[in-house]
Backbone atoms as SQL, in Angstrom:
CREATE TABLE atoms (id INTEGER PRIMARY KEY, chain TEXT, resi INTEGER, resn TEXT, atom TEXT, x REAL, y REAL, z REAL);
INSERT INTO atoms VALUES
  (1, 'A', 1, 'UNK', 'N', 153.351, 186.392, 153.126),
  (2, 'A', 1, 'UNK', 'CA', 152.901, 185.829, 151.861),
  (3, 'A', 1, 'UNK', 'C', 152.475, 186.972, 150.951),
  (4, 'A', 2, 'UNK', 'N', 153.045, 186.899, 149.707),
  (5, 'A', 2, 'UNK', 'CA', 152.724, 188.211, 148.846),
  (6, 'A', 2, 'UNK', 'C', 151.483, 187.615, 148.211),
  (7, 'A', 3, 'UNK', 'N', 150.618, 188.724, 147.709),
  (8, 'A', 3, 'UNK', 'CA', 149.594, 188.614, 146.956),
  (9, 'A', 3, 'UNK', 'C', 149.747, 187.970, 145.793),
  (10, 'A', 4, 'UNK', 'N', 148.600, 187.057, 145.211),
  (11, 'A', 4, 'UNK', 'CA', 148.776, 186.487, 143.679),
  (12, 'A', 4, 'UNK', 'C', 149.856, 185.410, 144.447),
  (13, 'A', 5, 'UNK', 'N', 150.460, 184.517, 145.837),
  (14, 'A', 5, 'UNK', 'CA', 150.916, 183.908, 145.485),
  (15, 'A', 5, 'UNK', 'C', 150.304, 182.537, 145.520),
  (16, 'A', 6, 'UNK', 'N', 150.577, 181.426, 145.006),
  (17, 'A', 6, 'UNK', 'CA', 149.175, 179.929, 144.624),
  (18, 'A', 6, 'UNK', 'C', 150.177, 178.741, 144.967),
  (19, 'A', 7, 'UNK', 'N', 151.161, 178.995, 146.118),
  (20, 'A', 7, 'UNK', 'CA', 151.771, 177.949, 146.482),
  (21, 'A', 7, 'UNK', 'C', 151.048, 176.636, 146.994),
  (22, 'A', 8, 'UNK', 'N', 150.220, 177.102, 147.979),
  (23, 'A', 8, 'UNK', 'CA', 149.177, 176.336, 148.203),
  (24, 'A', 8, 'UNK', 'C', 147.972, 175.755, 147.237),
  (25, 'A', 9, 'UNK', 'N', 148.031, 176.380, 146.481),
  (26, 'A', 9, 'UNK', 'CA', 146.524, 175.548, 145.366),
  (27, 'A', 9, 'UNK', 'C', 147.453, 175.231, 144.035),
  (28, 'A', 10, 'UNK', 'N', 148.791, 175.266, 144.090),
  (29, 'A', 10, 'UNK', 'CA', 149.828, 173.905, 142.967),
  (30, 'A', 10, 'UNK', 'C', 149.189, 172.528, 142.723),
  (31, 'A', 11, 'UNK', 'N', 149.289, 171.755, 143.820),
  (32, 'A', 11, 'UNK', 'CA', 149.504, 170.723, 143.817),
  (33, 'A', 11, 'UNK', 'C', 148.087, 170.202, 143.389),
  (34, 'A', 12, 'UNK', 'N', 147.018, 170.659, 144.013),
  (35, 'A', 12, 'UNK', 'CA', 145.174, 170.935, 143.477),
  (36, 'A', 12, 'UNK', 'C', 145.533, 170.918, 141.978),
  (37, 'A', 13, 'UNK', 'N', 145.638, 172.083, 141.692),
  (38, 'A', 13, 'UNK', 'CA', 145.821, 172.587, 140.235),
  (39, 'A', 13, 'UNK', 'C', 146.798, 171.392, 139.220),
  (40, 'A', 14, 'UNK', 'N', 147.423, 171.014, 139.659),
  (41, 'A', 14, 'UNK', 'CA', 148.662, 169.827, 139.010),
  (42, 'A', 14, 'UNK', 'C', 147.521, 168.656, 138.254),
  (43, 'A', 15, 'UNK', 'N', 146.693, 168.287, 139.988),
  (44, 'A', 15, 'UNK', 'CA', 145.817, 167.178, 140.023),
  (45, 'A', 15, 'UNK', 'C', 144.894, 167.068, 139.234),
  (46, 'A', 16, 'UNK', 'N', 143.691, 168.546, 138.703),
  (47, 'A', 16, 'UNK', 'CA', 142.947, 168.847, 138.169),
  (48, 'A', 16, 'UNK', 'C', 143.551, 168.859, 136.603),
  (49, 'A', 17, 'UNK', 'N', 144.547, 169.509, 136.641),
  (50, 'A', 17, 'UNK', 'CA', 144.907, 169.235, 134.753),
  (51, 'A', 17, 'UNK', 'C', 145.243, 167.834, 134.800),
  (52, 'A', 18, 'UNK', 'N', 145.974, 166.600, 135.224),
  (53, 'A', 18, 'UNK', 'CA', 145.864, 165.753, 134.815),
  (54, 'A', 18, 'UNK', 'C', 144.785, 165.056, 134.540),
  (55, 'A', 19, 'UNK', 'N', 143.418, 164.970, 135.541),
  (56, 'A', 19, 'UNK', 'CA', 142.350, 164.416, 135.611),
  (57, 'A', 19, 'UNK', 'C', 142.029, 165.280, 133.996),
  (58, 'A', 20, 'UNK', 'N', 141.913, 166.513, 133.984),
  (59, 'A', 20, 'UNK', 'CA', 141.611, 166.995, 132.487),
  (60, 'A', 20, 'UNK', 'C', 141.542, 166.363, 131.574),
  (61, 'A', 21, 'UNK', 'N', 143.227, 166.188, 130.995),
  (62, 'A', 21, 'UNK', 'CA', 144.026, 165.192, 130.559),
  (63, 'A', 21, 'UNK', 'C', 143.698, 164.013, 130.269),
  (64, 'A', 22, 'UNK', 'N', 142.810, 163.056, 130.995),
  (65, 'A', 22, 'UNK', 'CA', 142.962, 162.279, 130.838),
  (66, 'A', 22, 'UNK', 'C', 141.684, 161.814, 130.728),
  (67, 'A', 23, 'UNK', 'N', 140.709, 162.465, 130.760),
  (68, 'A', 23, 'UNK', 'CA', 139.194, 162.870, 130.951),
  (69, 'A', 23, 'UNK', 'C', 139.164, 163.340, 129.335),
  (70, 'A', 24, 'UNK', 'N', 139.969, 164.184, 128.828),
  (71, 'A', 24, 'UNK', 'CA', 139.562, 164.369, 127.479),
  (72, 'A', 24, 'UNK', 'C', 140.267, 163.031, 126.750),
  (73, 'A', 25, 'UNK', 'N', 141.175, 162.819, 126.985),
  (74, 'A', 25, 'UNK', 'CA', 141.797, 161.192, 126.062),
  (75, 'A', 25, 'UNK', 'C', 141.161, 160.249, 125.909),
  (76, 'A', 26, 'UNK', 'N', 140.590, 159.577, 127.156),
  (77, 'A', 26, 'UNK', 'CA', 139.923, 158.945, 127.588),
  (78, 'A', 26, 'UNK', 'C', 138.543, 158.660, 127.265),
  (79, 'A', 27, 'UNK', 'N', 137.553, 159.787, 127.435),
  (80, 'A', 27, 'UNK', 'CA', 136.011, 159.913, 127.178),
  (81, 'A', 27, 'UNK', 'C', 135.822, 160.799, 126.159),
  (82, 'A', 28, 'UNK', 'N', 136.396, 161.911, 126.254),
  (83, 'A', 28, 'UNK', 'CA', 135.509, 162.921, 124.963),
  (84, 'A', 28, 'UNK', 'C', 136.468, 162.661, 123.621),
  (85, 'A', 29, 'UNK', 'N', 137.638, 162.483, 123.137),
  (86, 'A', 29, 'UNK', 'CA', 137.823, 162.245, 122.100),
  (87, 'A', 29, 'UNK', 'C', 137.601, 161.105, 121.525),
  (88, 'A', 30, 'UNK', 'N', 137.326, 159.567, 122.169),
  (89, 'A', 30, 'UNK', 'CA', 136.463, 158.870, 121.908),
  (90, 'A', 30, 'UNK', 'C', 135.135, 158.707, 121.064),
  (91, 'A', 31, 'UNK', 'N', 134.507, 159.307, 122.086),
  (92, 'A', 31, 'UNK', 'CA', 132.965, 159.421, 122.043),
  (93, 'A', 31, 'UNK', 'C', 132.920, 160.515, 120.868),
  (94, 'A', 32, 'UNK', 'N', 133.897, 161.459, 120.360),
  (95, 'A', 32, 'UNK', 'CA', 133.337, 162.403, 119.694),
  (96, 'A', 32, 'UNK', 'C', 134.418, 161.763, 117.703),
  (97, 'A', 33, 'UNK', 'N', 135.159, 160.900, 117.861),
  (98, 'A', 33, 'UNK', 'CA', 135.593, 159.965, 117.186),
  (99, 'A', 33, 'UNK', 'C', 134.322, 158.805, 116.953),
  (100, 'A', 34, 'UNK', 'N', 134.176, 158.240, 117.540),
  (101, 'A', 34, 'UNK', 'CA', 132.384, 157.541, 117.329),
  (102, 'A', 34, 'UNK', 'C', 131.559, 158.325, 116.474),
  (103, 'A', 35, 'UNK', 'N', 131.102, 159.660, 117.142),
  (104, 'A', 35, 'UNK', 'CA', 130.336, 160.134, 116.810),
  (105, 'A', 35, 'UNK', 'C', 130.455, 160.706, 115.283),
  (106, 'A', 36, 'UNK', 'N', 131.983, 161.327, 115.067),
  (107, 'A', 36, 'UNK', 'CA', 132.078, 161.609, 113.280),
  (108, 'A', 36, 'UNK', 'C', 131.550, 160.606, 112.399),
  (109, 'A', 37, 'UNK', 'N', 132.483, 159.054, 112.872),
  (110, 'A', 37, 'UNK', 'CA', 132.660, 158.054, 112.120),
  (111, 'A', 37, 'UNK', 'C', 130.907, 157.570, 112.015),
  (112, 'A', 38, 'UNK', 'N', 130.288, 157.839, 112.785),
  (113, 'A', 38, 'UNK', 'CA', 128.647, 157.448, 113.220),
  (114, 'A', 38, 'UNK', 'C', 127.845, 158.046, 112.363),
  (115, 'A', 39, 'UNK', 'N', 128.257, 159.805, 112.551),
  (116, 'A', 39, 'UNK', 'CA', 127.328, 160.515, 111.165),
  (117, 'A', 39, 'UNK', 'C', 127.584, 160.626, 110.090),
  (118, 'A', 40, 'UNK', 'N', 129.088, 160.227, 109.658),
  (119, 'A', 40, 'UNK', 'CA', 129.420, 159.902, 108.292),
  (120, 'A', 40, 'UNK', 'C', 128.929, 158.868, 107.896),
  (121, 'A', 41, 'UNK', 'N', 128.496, 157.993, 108.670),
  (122, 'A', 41, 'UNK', 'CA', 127.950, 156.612, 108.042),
  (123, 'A', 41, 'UNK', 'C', 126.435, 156.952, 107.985),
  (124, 'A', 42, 'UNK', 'N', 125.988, 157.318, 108.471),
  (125, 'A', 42, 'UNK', 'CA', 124.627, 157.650, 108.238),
  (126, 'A', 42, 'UNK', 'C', 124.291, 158.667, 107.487),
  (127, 'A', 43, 'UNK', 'N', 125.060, 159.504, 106.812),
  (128, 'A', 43, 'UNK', 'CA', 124.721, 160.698, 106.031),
  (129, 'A', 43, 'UNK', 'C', 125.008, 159.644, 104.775),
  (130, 'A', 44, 'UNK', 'N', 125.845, 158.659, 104.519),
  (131, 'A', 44, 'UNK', 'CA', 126.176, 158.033, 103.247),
  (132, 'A', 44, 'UNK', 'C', 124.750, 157.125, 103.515),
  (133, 'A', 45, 'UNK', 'N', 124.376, 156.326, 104.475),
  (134, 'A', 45, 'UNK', 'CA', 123.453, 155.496, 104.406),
  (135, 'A', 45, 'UNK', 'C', 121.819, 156.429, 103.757),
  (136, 'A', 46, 'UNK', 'N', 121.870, 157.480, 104.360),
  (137, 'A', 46, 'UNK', 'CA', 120.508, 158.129, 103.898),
  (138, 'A', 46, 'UNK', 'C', 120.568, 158.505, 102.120),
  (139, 'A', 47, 'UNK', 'N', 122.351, 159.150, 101.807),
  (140, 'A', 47, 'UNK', 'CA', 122.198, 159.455, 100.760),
  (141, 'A', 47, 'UNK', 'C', 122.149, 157.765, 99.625),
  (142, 'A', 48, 'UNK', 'N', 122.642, 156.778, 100.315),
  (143, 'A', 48, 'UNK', 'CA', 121.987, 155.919, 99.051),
  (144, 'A', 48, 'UNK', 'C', 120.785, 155.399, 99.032),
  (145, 'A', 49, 'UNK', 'N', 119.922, 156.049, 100.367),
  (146, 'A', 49, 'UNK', 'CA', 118.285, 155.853, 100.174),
  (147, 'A', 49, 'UNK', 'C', 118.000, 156.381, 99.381),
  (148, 'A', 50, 'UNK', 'N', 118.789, 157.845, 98.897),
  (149, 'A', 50, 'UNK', 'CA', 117.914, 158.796, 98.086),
  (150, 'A', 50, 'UNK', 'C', 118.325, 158.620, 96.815),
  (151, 'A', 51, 'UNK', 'N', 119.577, 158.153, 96.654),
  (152, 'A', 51, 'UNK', 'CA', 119.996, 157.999, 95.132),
  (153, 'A', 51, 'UNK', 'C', 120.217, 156.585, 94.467),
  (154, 'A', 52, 'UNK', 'N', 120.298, 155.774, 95.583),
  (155, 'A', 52, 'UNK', 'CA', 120.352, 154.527, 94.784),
  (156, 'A', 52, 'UNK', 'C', 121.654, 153.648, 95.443),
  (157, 'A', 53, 'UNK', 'N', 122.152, 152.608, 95.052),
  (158, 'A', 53, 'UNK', 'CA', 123.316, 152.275, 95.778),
  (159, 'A', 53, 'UNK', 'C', 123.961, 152.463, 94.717),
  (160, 'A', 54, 'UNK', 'N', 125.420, 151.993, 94.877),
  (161, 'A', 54, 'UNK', 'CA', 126.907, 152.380, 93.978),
  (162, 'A', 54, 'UNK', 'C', 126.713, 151.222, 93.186),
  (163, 'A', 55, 'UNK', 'N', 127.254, 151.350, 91.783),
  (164, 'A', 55, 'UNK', 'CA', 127.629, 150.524, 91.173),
  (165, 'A', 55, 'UNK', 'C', 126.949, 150.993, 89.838),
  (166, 'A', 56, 'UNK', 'N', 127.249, 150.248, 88.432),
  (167, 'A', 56, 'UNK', 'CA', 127.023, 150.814, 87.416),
  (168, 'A', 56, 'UNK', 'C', 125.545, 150.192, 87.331),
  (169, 'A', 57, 'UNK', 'N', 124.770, 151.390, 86.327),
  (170, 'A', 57, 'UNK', 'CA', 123.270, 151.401, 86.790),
  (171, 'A', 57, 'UNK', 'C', 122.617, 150.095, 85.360),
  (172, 'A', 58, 'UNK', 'N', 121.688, 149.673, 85.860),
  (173, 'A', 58, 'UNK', 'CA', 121.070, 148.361, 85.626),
  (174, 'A', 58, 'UNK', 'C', 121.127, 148.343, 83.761),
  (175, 'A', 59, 'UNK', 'N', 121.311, 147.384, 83.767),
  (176, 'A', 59, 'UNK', 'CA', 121.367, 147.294, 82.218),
  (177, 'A', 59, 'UNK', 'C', 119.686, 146.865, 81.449),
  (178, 'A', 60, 'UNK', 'N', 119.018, 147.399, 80.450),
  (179, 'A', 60, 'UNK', 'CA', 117.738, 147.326, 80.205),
  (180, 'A', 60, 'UNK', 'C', 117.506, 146.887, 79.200);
């Protein structure tokens, strides 16, 4: 067996990138899709605490 060779830890290695794979599809681009859509809504919700809501401003 020559050095550097990983015949034996392939099929490991195959297993582990799919679980990867499917571990990032699955849970973290999700959760981190939530999470944009989550603080974009709350950065708009705070900013119409501070400025007011949309629409043309009150007639006097």
């Amino acid at each position: 067996m020559s050095v550097g060779s990983d015949d034996a830890g392939r099929p490991r290695r195959k297993r582990m990138e799919i679980f990867a794979f499917l571990f990032l599809t699955a849970v973290v681009m999700p959760a981190l899709a939530v999470g944009v859509v989550g603080s974009y809504g709350f950065a708009v919700w705070i900013y119409h605490m501070v400025v007011g809501p949309p629409g043309p401003p009150p007639a006097h």
